[in-house]
Chimera marker file (.cmm) of the C-alpha trace (Angstrom):
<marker_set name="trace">
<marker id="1" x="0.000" y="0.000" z="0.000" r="1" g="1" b="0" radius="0.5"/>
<marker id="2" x="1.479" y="3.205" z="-1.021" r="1" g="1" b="0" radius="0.5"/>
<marker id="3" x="-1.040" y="5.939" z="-1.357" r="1" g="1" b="0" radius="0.5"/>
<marker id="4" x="-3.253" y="6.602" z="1.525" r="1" g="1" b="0" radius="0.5"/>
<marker id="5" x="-5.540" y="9.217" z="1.178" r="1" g="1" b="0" radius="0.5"/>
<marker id="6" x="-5.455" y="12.035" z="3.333" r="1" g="1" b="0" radius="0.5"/>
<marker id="7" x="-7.615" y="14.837" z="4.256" r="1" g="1" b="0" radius="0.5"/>
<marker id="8" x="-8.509" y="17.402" z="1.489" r="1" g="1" b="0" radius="0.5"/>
<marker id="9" x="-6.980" y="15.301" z="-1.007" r="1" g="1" b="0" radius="0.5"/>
<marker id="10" x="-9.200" y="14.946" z="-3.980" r="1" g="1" b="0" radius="0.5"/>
<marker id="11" x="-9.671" y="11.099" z="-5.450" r="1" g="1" b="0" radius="0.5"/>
<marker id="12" x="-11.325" y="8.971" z="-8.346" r="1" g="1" b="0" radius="0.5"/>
<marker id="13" x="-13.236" y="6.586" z="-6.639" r="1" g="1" b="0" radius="0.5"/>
<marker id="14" x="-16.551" y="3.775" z="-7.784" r="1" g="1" b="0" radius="0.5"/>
<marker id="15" x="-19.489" y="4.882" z="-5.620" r="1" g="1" b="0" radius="0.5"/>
<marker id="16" x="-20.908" y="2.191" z="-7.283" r="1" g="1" b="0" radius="0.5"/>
<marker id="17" x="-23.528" y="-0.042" z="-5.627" r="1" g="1" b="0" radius="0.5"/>
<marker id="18" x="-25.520" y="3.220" z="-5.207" r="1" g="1" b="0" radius="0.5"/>
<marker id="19" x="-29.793" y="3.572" z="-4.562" r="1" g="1" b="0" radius="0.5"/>
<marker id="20" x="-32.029" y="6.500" z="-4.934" r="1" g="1" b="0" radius="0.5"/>
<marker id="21" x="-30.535" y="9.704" z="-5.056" r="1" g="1" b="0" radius="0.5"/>
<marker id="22" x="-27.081" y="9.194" z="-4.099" r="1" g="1" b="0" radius="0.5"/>
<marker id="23" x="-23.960" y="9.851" z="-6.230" r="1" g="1" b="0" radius="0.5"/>
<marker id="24" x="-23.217" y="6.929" z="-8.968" r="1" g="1" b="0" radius="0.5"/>
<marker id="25" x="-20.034" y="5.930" z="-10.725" r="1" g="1" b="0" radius="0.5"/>
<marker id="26" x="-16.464" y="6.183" z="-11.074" r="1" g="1" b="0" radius="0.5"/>
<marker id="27" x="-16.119" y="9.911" z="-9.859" r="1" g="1" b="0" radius="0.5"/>
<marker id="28" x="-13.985" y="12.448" z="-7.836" r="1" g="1" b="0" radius="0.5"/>
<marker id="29" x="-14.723" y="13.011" z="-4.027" r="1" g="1" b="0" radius="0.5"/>
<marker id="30" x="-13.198" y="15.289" z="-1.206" r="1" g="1" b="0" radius="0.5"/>
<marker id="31" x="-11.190" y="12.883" z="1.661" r="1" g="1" b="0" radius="0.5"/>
<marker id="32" x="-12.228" y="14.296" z="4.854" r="1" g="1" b="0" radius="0.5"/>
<marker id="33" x="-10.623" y="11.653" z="7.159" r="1" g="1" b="0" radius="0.5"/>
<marker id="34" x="-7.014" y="12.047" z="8.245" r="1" g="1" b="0" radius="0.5"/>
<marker id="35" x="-4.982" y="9.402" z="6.921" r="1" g="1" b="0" radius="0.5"/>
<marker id="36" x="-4.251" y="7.915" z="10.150" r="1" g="1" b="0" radius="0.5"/>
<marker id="37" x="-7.762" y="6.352" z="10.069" r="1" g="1" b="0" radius="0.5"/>
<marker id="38" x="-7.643" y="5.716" z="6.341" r="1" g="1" b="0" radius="0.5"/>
<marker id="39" x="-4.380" y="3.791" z="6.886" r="1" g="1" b="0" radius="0.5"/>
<marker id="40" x="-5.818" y="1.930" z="9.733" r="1" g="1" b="0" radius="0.5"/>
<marker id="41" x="-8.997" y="0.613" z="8.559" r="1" g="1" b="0" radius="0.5"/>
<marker id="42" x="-8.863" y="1.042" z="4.464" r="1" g="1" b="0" radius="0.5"/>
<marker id="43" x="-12.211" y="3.287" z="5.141" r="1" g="1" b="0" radius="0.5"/>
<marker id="44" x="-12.495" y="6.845" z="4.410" r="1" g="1" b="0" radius="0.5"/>
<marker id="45" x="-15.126" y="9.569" z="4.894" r="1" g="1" b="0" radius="0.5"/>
<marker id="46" x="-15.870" y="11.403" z="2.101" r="1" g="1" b="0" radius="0.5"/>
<marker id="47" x="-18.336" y="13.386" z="-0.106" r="1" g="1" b="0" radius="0.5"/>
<marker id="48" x="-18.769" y="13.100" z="-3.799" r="1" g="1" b="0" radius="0.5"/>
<marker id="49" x="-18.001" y="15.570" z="-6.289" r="1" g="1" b="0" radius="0.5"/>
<marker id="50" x="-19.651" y="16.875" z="-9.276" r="1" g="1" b="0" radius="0.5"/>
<marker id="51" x="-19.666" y="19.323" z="-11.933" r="1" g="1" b="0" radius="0.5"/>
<marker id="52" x="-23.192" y="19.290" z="-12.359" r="1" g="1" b="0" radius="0.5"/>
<marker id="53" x="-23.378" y="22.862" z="-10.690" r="1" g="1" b="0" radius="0.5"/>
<marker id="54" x="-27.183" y="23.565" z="-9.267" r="1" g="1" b="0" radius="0.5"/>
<marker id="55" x="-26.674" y="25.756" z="-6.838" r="1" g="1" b="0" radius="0.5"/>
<marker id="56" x="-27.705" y="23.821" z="-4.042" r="1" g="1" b="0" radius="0.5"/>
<marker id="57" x="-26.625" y="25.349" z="-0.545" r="1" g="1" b="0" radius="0.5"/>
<marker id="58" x="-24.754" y="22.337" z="0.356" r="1" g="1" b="0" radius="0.5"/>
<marker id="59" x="-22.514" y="22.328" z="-2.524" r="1" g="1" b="0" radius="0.5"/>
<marker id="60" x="-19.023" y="23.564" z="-1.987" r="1" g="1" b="0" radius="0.5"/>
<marker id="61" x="-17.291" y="25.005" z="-5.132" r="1" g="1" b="0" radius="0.5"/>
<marker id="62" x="-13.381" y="23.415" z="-5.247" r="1" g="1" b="0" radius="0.5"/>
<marker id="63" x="-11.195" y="25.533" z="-7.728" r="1" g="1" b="0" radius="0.5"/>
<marker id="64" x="-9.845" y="23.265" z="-10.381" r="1" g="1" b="0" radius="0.5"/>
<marker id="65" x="-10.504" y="22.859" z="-14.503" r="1" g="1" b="0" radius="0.5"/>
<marker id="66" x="-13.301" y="21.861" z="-14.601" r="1" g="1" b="0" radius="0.5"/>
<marker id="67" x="-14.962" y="23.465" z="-11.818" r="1" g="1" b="0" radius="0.5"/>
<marker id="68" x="-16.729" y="20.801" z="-9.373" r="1" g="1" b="0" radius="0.5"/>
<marker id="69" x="-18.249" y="21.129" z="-5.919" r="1" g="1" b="0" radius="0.5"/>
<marker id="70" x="-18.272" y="19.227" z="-3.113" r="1" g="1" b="0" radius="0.5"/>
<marker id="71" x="-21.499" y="17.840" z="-2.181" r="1" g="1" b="0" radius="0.5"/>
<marker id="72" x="-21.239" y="18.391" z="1.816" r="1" g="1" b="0" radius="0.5"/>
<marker id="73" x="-24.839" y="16.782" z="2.263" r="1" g="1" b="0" radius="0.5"/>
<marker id="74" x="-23.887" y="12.990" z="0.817" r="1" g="1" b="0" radius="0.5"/>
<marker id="75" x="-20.958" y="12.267" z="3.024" r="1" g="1" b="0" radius="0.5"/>
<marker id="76" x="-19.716" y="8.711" z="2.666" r="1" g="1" b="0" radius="0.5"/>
<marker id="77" x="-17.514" y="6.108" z="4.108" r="1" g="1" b="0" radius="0.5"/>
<marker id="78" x="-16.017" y="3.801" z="1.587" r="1" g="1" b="0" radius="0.5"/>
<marker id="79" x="-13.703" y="1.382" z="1.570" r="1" g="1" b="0" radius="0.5"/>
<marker id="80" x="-11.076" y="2.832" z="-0.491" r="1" g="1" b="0" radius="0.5"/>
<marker id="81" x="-8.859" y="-0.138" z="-0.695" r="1" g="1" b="0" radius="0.5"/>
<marker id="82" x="-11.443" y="-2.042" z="-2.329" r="1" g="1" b="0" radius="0.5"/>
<marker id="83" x="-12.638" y="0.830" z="-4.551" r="1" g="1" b="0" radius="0.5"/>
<marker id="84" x="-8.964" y="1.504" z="-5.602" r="1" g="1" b="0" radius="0.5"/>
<marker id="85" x="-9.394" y="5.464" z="-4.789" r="1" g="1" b="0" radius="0.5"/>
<marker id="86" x="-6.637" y="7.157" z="-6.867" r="1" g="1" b="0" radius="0.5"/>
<marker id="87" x="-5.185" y="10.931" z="-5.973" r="1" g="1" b="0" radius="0.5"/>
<marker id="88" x="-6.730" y="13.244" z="-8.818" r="1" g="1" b="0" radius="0.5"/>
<marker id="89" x="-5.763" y="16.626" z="-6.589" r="1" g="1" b="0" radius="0.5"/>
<marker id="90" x="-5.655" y="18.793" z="-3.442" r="1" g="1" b="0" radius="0.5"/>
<marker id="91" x="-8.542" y="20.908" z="-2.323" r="1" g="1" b="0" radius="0.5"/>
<marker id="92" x="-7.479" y="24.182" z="-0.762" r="1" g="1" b="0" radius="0.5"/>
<marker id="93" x="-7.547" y="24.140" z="3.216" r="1" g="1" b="0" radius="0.5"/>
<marker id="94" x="-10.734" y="27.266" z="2.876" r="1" g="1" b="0" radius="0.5"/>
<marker id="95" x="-12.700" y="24.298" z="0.787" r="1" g="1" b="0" radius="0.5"/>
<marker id="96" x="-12.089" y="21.873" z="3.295" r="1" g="1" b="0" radius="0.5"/>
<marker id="97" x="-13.016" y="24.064" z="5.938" r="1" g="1" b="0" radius="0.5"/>
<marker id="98" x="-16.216" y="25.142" z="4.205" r="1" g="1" b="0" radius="0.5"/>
<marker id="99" x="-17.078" y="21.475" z="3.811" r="1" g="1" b="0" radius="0.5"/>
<marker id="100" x="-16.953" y="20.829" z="7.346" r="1" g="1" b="0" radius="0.5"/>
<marker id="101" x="-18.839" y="24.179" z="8.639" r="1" g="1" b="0" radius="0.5"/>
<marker id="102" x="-21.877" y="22.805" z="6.153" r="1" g="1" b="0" radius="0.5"/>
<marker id="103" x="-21.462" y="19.472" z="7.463" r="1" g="1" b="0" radius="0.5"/>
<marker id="104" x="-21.849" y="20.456" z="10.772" r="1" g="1" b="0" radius="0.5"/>
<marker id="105" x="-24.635" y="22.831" z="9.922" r="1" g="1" b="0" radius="0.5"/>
<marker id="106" x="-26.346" y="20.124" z="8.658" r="1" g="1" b="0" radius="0.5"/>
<marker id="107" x="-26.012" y="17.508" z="11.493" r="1" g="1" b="0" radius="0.5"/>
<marker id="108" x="-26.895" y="20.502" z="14.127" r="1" g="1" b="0" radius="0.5"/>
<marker id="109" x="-22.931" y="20.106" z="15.695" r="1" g="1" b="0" radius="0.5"/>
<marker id="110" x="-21.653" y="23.080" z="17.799" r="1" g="1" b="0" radius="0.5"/>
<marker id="111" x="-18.296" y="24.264" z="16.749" r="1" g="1" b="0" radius="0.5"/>
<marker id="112" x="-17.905" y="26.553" z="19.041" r="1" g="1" b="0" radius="0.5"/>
<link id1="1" id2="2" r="1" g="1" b="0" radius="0.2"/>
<link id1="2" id2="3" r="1" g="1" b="0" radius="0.2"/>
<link id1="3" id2="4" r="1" g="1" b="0" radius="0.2"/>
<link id1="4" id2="5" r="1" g="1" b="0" radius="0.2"/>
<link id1="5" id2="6" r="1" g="1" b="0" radius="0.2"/>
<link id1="6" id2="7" r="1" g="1" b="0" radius="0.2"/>
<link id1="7" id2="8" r="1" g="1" b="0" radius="0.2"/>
<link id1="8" id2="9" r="1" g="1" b="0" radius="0.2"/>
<link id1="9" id2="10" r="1" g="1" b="0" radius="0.2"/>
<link id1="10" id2="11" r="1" g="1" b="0" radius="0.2"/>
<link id1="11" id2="12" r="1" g="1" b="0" radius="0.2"/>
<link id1="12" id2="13" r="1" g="1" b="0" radius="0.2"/>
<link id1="13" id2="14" r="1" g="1" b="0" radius="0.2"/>
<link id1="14" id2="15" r="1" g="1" b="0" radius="0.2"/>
<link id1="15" id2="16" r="1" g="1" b="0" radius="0.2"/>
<link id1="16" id2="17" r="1" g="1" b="0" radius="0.2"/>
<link id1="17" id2="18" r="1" g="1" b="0" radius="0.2"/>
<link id1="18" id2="19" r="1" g="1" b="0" radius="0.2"/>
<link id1="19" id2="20" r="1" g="1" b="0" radius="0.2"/>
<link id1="20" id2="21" r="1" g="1" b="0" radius="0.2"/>
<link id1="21" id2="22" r="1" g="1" b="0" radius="0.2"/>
<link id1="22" id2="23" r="1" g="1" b="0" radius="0.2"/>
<link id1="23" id2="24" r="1" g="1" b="0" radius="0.2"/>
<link id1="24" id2="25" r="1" g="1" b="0" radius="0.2"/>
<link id1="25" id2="26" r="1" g="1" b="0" radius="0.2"/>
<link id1="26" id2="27" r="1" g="1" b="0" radius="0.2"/>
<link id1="27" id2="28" r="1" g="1" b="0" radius="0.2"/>
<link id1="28" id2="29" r="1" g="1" b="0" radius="0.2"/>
<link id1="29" id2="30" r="1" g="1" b="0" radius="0.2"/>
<link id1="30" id2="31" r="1" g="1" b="0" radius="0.2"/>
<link id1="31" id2="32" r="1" g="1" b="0" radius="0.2"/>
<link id1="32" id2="33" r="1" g="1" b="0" radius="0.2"/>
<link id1="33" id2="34" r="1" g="1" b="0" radius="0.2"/>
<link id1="34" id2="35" r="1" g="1" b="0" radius="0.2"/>
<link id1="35" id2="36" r="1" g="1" b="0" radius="0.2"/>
<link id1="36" id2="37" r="1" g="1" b="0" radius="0.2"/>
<link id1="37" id2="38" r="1" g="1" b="0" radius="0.2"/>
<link id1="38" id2="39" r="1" g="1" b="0" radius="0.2"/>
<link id1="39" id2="40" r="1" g="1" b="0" radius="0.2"/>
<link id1="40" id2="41" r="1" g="1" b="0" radius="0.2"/>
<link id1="41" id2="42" r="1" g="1" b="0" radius="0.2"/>
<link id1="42" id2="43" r="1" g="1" b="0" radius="0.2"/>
<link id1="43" id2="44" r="1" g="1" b="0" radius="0.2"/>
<link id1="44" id2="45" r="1" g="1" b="0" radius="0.2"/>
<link id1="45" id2="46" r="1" g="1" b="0" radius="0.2"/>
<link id1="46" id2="47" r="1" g="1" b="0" radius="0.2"/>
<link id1="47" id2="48" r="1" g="1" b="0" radius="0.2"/>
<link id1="48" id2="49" r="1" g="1" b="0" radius="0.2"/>
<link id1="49" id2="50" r="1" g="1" b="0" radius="0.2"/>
<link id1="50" id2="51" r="1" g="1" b="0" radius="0.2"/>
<link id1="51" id2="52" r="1" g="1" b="0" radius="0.2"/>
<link id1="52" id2="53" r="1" g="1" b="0" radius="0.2"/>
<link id1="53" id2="54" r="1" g="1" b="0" radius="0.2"/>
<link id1="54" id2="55" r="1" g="1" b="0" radius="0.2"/>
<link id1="55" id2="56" r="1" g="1" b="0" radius="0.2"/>
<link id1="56" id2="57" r="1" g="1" b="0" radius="0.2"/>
<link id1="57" id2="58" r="1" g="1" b="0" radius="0.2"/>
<link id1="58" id2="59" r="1" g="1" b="0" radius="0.2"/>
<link id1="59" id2="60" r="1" g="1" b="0" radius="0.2"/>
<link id1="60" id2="61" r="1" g="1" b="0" radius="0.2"/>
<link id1="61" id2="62" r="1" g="1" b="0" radius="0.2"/>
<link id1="62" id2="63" r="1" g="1" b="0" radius="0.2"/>
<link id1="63" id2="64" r="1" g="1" b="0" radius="0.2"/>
<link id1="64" id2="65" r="1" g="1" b="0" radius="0.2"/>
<link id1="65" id2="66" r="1" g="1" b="0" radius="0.2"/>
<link id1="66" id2="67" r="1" g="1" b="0" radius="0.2"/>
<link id1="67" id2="68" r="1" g="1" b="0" radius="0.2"/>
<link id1="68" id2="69" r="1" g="1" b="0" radius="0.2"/>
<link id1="69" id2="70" r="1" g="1" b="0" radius="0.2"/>
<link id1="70" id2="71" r="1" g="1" b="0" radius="0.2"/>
<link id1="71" id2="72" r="1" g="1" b="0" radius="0.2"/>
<link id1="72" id2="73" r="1" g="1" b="0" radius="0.2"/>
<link id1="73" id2="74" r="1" g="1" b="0" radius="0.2"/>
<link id1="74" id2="75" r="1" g="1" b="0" radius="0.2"/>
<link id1="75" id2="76" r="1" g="1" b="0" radius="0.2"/>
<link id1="76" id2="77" r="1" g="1" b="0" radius="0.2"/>
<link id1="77" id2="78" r="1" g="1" b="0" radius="0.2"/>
<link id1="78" id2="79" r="1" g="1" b="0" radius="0.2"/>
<link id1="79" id2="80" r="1" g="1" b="0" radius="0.2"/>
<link id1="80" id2="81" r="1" g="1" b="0" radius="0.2"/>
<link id1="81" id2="82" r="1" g="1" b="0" radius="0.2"/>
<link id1="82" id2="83" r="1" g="1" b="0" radius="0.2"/>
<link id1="83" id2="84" r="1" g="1" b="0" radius="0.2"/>
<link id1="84" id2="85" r="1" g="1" b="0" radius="0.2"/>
<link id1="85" id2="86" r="1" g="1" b="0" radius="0.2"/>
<link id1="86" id2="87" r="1" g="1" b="0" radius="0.2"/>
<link id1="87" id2="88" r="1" g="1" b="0" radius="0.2"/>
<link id1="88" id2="89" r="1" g="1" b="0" radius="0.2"/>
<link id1="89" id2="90" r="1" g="1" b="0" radius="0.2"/>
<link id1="90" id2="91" r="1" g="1" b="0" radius="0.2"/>
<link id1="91" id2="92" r="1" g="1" b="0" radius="0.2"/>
<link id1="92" id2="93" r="1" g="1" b="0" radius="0.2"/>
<link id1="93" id2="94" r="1" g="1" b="0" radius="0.2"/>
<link id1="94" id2="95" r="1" g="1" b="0" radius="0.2"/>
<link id1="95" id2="96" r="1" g="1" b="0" radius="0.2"/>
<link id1="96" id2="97" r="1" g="1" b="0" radius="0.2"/>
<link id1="97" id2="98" r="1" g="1" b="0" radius="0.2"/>
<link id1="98" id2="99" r="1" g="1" b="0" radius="0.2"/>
<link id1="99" id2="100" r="1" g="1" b="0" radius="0.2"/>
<link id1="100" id2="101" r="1" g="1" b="0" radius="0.2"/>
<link id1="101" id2="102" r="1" g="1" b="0" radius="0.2"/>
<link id1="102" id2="103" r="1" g="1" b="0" radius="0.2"/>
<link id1="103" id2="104" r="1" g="1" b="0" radius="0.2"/>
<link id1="104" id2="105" r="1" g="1" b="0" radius="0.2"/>
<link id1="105" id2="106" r="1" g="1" b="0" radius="0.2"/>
<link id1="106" id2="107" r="1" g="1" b="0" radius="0.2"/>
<link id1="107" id2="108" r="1" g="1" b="0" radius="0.2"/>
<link id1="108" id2="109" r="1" g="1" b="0" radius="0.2"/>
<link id1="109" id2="110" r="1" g="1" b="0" radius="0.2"/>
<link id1="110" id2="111" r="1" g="1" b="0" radius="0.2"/>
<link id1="111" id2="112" r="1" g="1" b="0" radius="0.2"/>
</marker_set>
């Protein structure tokens, strides 16, 4: 094992089996887990990315040709081993950081 994804990394990974609404397919996604737990368990948290931009308060716009965003509201744990994740880029640190303020909008958690 040589890569191991770390946080704010951007990879290719297979969301695929998917159901309903969630993100399908062989697409990029934003690795919010530290690498420490990646490493440990070959699981990461992440959220798919897309460049289907709709304007959606959840999305978060990461710089990059072409433009995607981050969709903070379909956060995922994956087995990235198994799903062969591949680096694609590096989100900048504000990105990140927006992620995780509309994550924990979303889920109601203080951050103060």
């Amino acid at each position: 094992m040589s890569y191991v994804p770390e946080e704010g990394d951007i990879i290719w990974i297979n969301f695929n089996p998917q159901s309903g609404h969630e993100q399908a397919g062989h697409r990029p996604a934003l690795v919010l887990s530290p690498s420490s737990y990646n490493r440990a368990t070959s699981l990461l948290v992440c959220c798919p990315m897309t460049t289907q931009i709709k304007g959606y308060p959840f999305e978060v716009k990461i710089s990059g040709n072409p433009e995607n965003v981050a969709l903070s509201d379909q956060v995922k744990s994956l087995d990235w081993t198994a799903r062969s994740a591949t680096k694609k880029g590096q989100a900048k640190p504000e990105e990140l950081e927006e992620v995780r303020q509309k994550i924990a909008a979303l889920l109601r958690i203080s951050t103060s």
